[in-house]
N, C-alpha and C positions, 0 to 999 in steps of 0.2 A: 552405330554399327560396331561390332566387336572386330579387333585389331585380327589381320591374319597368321600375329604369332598364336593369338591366342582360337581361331578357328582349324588352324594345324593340330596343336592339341586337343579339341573335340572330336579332330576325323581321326586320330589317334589311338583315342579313347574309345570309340563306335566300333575302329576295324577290330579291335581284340576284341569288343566285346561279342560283337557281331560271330566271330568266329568262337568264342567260348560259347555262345548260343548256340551254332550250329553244330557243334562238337557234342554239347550235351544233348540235343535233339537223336545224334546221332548213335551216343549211349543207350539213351531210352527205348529205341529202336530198336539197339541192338540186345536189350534188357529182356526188354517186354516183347517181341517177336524173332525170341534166339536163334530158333531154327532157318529163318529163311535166309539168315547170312553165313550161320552157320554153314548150310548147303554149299553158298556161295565158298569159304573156303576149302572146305573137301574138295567139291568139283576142281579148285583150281591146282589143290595140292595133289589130287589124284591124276590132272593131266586128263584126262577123262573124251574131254570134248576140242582137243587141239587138233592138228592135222593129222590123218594114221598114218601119213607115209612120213610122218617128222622121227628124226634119228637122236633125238632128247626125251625117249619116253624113259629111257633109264631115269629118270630125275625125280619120278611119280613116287607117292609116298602114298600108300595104303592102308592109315593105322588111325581108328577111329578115336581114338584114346589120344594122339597125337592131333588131331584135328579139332578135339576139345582143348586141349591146353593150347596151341594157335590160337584158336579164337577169343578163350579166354585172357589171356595175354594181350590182343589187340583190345579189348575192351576195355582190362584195366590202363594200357597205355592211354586209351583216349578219352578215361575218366580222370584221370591224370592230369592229360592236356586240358581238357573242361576245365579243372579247378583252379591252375596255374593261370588258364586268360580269364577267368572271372575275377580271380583273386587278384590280377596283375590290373584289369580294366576300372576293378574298383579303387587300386593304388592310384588311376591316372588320373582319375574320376577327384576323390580325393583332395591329390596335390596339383585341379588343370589352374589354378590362381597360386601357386607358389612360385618362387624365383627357377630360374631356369636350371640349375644346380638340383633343386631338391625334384623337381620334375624327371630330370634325368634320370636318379638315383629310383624313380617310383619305375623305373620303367624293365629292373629284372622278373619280375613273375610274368611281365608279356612276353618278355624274349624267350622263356622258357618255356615257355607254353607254344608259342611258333615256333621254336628248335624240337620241339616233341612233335608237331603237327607233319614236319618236316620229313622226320624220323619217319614218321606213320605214315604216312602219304608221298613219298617221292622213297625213301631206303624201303618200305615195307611192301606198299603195293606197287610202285613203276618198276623197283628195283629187282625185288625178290620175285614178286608175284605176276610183274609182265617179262621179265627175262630169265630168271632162273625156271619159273616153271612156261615162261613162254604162255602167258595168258593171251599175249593179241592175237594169238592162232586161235581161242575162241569167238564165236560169233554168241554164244550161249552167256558163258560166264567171263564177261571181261569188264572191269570197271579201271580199265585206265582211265577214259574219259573224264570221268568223276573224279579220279587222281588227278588228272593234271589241273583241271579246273580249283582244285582244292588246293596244289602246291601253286600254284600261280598267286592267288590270292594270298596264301600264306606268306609267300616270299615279298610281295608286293608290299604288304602290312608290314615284313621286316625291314624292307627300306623304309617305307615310311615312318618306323617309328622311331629310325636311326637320322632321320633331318635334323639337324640343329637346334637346337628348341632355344628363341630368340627369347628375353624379360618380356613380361606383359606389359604393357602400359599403365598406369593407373590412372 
């Protein structure tokens, strides 16, 4: 049986990768079926579908041309983050039989990649997108859920990739 320094390092190595997979899935998605996320932030930058008797409609934004550049910006953000945890998962992958020192050092393209996911998904959609425009008033267009489930995870894999990373055995 393989040492638990070194099965730390494989769940490691799986969470970024796992999440650089989900990320590029989510690219693709967002690639190749632009429009239906698209919608998705219109609706929510227009405010559209929140309560009518809410006193935060001032806050809507009705500029088509502006809801293209959102969207495209969240996309490149999170082609961005795709490259940085594949790029980062294959640094772990790599150096998982290095001394603990060089392991360590393989471990900036993950952090950067879960500091951008972070970004996107707790500052972008909890922050912006369920308080500044107040999406949990939608029953329509609201993807906190999705959000938290995704910063959860994200954060989760930040600690974990911040454990100690003990010498392997030989």
């Amino acid at each position: 049986m393989y040492s638990t320094a070194f099965l730390f390092r494989i769940a490691k190595m799986i969470s970024v990768l796992a999440i650089g997979i989900m990320s590029l899935l989510i690219v693709i998605g967002n690639t190749t079926d632009y429009y239906t996320n698209y919608y998705f932030v219109a609706h929510v930058m227009k405010m559209d579908t929140i309560f009518l008797n809410s006193n935060v409609h001032y806050r809507s934004i009705n500029n088509y041309t502006l809801f293209h550049a959102v969207y495209i910006f969240i996309i490149v953000m999170e082609a961005t983050m795709t490259f940085f945890c594949l790029k980062g998962s294959w640094l772990l992958l790599k150096n998982l039989k290095s001394d603990a020192v060089i392991f360590q050092a393989s471990k900036n393209w993950s952090l950067a990649g879960l500091i951008l996911g972070i970004i996107i998904c707790f500052l972008g959609f909890e922050v912006v997108g369920g308080e500044w425009f107040v999406m949990w008033q939608s029953s329509i267009w609201n993807g906190l859920g999705s959000a938290e489930r995704i910063v959860g995870f994200l954060v989760l894999t930040l600690i974990l990739l911040q454990l100690k990373d003990e010498a392997i055995p030989k």
